[in-house]
C-alpha positions in Angstrom: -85.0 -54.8 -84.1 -84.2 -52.0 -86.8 -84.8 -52.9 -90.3 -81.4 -53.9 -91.7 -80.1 -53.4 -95.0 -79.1 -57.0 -96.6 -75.4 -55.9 -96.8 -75.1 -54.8 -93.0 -74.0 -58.1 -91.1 -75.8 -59.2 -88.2 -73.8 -60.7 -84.9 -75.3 -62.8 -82.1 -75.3 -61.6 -78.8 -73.1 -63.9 -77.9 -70.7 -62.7 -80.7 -71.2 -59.0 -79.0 -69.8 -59.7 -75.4 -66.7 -61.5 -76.8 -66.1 -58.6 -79.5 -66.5 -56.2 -76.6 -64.5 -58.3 -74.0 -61.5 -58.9 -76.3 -61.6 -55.1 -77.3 -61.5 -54.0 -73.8 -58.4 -56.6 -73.3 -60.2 -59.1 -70.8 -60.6 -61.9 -73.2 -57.3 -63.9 -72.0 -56.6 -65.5 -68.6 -53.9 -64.7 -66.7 -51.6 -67.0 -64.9 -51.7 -66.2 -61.4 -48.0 -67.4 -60.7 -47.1 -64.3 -63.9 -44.1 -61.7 -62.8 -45.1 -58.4 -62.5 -45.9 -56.3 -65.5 -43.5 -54.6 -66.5 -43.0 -50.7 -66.7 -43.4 -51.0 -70.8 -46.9 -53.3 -70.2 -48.0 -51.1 -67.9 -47.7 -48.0 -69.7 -48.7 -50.0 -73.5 -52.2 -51.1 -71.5 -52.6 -47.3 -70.1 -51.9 -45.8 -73.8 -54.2 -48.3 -75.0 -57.0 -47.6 -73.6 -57.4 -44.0 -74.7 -58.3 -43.0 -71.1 -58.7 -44.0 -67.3 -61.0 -42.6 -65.2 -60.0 -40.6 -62.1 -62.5 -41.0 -58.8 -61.5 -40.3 -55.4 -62.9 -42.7 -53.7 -60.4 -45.0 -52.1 -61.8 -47.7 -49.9 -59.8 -50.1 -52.1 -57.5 -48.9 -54.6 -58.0 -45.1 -56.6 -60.3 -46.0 -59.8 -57.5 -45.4 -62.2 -55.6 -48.5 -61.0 -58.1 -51.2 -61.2 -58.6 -51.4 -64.9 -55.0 -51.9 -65.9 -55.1 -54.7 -62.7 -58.3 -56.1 -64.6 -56.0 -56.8 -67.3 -52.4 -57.5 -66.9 -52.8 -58.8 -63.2 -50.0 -57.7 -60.4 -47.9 -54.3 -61.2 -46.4 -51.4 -59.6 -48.4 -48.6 -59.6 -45.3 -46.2 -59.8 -45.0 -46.9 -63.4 -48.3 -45.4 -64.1 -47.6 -42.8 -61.5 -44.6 -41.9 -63.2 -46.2 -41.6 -66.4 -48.5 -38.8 -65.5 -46.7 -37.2 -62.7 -43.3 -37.6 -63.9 -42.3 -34.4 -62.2 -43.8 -35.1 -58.7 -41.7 -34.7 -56.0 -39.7 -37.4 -54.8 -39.4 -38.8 -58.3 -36.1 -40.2 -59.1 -34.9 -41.1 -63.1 -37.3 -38.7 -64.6 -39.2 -39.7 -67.4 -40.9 -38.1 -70.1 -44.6 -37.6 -69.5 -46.7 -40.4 -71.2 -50.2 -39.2 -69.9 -52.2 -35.9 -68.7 -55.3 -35.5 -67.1 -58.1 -34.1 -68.6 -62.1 -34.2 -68.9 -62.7 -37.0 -71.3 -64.5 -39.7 -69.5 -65.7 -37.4 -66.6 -62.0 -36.6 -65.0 -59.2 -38.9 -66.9 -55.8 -39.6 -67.4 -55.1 -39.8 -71.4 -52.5 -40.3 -73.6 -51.1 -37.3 -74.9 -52.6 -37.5 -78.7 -56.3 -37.7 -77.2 -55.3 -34.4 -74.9 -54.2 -32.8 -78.4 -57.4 -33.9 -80.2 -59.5 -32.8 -77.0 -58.9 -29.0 -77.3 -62.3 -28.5 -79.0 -63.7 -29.5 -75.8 -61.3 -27.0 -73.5 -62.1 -24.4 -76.3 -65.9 -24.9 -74.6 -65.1 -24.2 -71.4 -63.2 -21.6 -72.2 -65.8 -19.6 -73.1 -67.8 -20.3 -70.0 -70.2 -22.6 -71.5 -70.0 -24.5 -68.1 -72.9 -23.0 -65.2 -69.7 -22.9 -62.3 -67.8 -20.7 -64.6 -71.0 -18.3 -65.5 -71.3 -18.3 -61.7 -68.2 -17.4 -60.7 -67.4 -14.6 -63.5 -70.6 -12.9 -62.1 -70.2 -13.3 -58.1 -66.0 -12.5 -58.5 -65.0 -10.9 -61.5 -61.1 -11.0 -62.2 -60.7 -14.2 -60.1 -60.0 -16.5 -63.1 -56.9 -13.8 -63.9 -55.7 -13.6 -60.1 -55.7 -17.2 -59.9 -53.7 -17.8 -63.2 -51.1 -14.6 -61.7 -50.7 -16.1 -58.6 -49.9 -19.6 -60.1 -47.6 -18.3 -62.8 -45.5 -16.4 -60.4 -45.6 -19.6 -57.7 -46.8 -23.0 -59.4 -46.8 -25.7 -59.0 -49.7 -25.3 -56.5 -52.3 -26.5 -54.5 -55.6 -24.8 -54.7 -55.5 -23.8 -50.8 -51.9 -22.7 -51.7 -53.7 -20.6 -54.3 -56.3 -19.2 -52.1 -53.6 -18.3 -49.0 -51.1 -16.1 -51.1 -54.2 -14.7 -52.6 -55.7 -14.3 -48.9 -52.2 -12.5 -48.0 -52.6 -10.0 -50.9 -56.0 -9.0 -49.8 -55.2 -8.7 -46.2 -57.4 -9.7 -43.2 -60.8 -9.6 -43.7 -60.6 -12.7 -46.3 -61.9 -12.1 -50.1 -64.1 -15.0 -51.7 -63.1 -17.6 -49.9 -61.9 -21.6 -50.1 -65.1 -22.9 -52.5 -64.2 -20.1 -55.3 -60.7 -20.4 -55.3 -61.3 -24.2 -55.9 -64.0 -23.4 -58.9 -62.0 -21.1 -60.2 -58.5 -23.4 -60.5 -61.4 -26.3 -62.0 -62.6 -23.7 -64.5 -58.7 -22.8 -65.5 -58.0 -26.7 -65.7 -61.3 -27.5 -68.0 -60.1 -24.2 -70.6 -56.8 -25.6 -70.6 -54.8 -22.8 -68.8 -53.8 -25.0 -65.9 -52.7 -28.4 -65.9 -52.3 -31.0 -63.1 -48.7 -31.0 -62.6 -48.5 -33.8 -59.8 -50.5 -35.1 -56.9 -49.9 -35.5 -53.1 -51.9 -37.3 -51.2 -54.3 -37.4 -54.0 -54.3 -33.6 -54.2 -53.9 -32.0 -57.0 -50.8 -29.1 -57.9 -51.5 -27.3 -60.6 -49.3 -25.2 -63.3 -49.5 -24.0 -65.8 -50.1 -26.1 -69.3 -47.2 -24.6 -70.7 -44.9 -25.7 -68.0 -46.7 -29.5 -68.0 -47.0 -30.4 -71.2 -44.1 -31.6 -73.3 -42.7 -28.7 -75.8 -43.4 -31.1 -78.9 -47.1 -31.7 -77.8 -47.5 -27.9 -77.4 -46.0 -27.3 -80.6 -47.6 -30.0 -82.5 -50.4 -28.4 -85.4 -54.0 -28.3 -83.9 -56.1 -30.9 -85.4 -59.4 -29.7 -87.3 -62.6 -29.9 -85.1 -63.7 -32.3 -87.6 -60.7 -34.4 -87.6 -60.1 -34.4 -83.5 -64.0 -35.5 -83.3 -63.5 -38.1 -85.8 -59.8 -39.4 -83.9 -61.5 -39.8 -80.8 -64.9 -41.7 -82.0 -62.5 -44.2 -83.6 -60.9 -44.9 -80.3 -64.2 -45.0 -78.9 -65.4 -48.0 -81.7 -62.0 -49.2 -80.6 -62.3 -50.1 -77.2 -66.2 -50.6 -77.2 -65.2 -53.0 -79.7 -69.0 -52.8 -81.0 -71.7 -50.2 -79.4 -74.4 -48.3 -80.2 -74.5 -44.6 -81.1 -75.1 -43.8 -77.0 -72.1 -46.4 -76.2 -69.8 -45.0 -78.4 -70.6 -41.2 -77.6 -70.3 -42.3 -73.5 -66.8 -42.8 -73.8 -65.9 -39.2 -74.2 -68.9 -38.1 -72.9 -68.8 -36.5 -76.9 -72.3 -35.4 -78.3 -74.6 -38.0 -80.1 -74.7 -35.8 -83.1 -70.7 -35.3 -83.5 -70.5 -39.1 -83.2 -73.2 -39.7 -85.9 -70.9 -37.3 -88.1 -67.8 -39.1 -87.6 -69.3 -42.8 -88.0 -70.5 -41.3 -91.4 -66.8 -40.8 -92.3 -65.7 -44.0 -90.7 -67.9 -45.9 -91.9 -67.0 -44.0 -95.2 -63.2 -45.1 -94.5 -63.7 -48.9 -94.0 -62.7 -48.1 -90.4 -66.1 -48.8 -89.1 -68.8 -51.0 -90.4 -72.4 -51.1 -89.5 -74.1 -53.9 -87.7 -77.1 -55.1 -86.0 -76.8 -57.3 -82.8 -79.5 -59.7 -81.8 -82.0 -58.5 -79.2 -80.6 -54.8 -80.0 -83.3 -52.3 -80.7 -80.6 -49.7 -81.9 -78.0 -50.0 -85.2 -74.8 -50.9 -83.9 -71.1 -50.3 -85.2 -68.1 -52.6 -84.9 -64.2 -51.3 -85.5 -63.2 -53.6 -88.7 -59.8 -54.4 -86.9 -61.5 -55.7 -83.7 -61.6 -59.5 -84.5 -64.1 -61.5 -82.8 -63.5 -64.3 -81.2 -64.8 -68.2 -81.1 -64.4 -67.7 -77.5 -62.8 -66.1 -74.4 -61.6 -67.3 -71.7 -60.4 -64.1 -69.3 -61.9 -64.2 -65.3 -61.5 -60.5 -63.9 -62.9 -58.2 -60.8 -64.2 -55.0 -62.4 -63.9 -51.6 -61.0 -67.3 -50.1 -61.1 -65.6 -47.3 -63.0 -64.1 -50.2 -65.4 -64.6 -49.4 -69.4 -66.3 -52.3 -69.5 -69.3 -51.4 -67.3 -69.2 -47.7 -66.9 -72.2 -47.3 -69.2 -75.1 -48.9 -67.1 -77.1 -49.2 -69.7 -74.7 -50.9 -72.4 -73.8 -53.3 -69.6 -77.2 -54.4 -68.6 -77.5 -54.7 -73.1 -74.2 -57.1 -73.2 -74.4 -58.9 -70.3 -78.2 -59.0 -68.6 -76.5 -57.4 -65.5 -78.4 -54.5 -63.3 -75.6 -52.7 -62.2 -75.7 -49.1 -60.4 -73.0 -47.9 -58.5 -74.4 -47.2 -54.2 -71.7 -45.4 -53.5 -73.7 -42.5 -52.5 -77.0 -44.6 -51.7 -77.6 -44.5 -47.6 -76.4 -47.5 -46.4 -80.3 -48.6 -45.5 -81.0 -48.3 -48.7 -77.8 -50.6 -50.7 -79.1 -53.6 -52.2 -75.6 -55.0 -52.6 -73.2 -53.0 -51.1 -70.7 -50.1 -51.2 -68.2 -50.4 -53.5 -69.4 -53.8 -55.7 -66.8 -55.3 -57.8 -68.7 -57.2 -60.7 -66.8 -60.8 -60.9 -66.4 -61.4 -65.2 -65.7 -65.3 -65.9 -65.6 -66.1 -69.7 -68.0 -64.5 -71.5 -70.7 -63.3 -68.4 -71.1 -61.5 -65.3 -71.7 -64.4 -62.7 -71.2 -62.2 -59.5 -70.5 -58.9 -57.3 -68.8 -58.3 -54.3 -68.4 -55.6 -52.0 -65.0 -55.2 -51.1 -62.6 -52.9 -49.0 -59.2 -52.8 -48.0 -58.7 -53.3 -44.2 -55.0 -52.1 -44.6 -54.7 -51.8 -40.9 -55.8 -55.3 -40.2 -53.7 -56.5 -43.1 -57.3 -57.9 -45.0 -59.3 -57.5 -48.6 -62.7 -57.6 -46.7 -65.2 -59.3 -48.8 -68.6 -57.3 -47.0 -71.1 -59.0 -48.9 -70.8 -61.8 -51.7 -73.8 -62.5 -54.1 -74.2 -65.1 -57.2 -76.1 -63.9 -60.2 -79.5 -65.6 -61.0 -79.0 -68.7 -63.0 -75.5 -69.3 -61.9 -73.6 -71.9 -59.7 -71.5 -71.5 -56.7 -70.1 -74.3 -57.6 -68.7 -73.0 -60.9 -68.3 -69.6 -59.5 -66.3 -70.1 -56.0 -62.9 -71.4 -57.5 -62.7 -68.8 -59.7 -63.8 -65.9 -57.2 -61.6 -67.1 -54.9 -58.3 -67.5 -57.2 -59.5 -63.6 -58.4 -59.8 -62.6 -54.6 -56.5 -63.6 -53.8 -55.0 -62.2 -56.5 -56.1 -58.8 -55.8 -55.2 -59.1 -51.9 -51.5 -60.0 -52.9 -51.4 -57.5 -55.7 -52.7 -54.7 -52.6 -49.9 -56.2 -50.1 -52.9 -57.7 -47.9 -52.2 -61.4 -46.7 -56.0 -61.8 -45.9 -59.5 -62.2 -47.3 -62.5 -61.9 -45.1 -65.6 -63.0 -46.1 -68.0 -61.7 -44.1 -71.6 -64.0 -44.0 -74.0 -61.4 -46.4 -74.8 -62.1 -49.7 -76.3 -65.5 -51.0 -73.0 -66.4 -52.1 -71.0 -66.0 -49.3 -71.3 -69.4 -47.3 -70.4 -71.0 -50.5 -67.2 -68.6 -50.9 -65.7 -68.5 -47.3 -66.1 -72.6 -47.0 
């Protein structure tokens, strides 16, 4: 333990998971007979949690819907759709953009304040500090400006789209080819030159920022550096709820030392308050408006790339929970399973399951199913399998599958 000052309050572990359930929105249940959220929910959870993290992977649902599942239960996905791809083809009753992607969280959709207060960040990359854009300025000089021509004059547009009109210009004989043309849109997106306009098929169209963004954002005054740091580490204390210095700096992937800066003037404030947590080696900070609760009582399935447990290391702190994503472990080598979905009851991680989407067969597969050490099935099943069923009626699937692996899974599919 760090030595304390006698005026910095200490909380129990205990006290820590609940502070950072309830911040993250997981402390409540949810009914399971609830409506649909509705568009406003939807888009009041997505605002709320200052980001959601973008992954391609898609054996079950994209990463970006899961959290806001985690918390509100069934929704349409259109309403977040049509919050950050208002323009997308197809779309009927525009509405005004609500969120952007961006690099926050590794590749995000944010709210439109943390994309203003993020421009330090595409500032960076704009001056190549970034190894693919070093790279690519020394093998193909000019491509970054050929690439922004080509999707000023024709945008919105994929990056093949980008690399065939660029192709045509050149002739036969080619000119540098798929991998570049794809770098060099990435390197225009990260600088803030592009934007992702819509999807298709998960693919992105790009334009340019100028065309993407509302007027009123691009208008707006540009933050000081000091300022947009200091914004963005208090949503961090926000949603952490209570974190260390490492926590609170994972959540935009912001430096340790810029974060350290800004607690300084939070703290400073009486935004932020520091604490010690029991069984913590590191000083902590807690956001003063984050109450703490005498208990929760929420049940969720987490996404591995869930707020809540993205940082491996402040997971295994709250909860006692060894938790690495095998998505691109061989399969030999899993010890749980592809895509593991940890199980939160109350206050703890009690479970994992690796689950999939069998949309053909009409099932949520449940591969493997495995109980946490110290834990009962008994307690466990009822819960698992109201949270199961949930998410199978929520992904139109009118099946669950447990498959026999996983110490848990005779007790489960009895």
């Amino acid at each position: 333990m760090p030595t304390v000052s006698p005026t910095v309050r200490t909380l129990t572990a205990a006290q820590a998971r609940r502070l950072a359930i309830a911040a993250q929105g997981l402390g409540r249940a949810r009914p399971l007979d609830a409506p649909p959220a509705s568009r406003l929910q939807v888009q009041r959870a997505a605002a709320g949690q200052g980001l959601l993290q973008i992954d391609s992977v898609n054996v079950l649902a994209r990463a970006h819907y899961m959290p806001l599942f985690s918390r509100l239960g069934r929704y349409d996905t259109a309403h977040l759709d049509d919050a950050v791809w208002p323009t997308a083809p197809g779309v009927t009753g525009r509405r005004p953009r609500l969120l952007v992607e961006a690099w926050a969280h590794e590749a995000s959709m944010v709210p439109l304040d943390v994309w203003t207060n993020l421009w330090w960040r595409r500032r960076d990359h704009a001056l190549g500090r970034w190894n693919s854009a070093i790279r690519l300025a020394r093998e193909h000089p000019g491509a970054l400006d050929e690439v922004l021509a080509t999707i000023d004059e024709h945008g919105p547009m994929t990056a093949g789209q980008v690399e065939q009109h660029l192709e045509k210009g050149r002739g036969a004989g080619g000119w540098w080819g798929w991998s570049a043309t794809k770098t060099a849109c990435e390197v225009l997106f990260a600088a803030g030159s592009i934007a992702t306009a819509h999807r298709r098929g998960f693919e992105r169209w790009y334009d340019l920022t100028e065309r993407v963004l509302p007027a009123a954002v691009l208008a707006a005054p540009q933050p000081d550096e000091t300022d947009a740091k200091r914004t963005l580490v208090e949503i961090a204390v926000r949603r952490c709820g209570v974190g260390t210095l490492a926590d609170i700096a994972d959540y935009f992937r912001m430096r340790t030392a810029d974060v350290a800066v800004a607690l300084t003037d939070l703290v400073d404030a009486g935004v932020v308050e520091p604490v010690a947590v029991d069984g913590w080696r590191e000083r902590a900070w807690r956001h003063v408006d984050v109450r703490t609760p005498r208990a929760v009582d929420g049940a969720a399935l987490l996404c591995p790339f869930d707020p809540l447990v993205w940082f491996r290391r402040r997971t295994e702190r709250l909860f006692g929970f060894h938790y690495r994503i095998e998505i691109y472990t061989p399969q030999e080598k899993r010890v749980f399973g592809y895509y593991v979905f940890p199980l939160l009851i109350d206050d703890a991680l009690v479970a994992r399951f690796d689950l999939k989407a069998d949309r053909q067969a009409g099932a949520l597969l449940v591969q493997s199913s495995w109980l946490e050490p110290g834990r009962s099935a008994d307690q466990v099943v009822p819960t698992a399998r109201a949270e199961l069923r949930r998410m199978a009626d929520w992904l139109g699937l009118p099946d669950v599958v447990v498959r026999p692996s996983g110490d848990l899974a005779l007790a489960l599919g009895g």
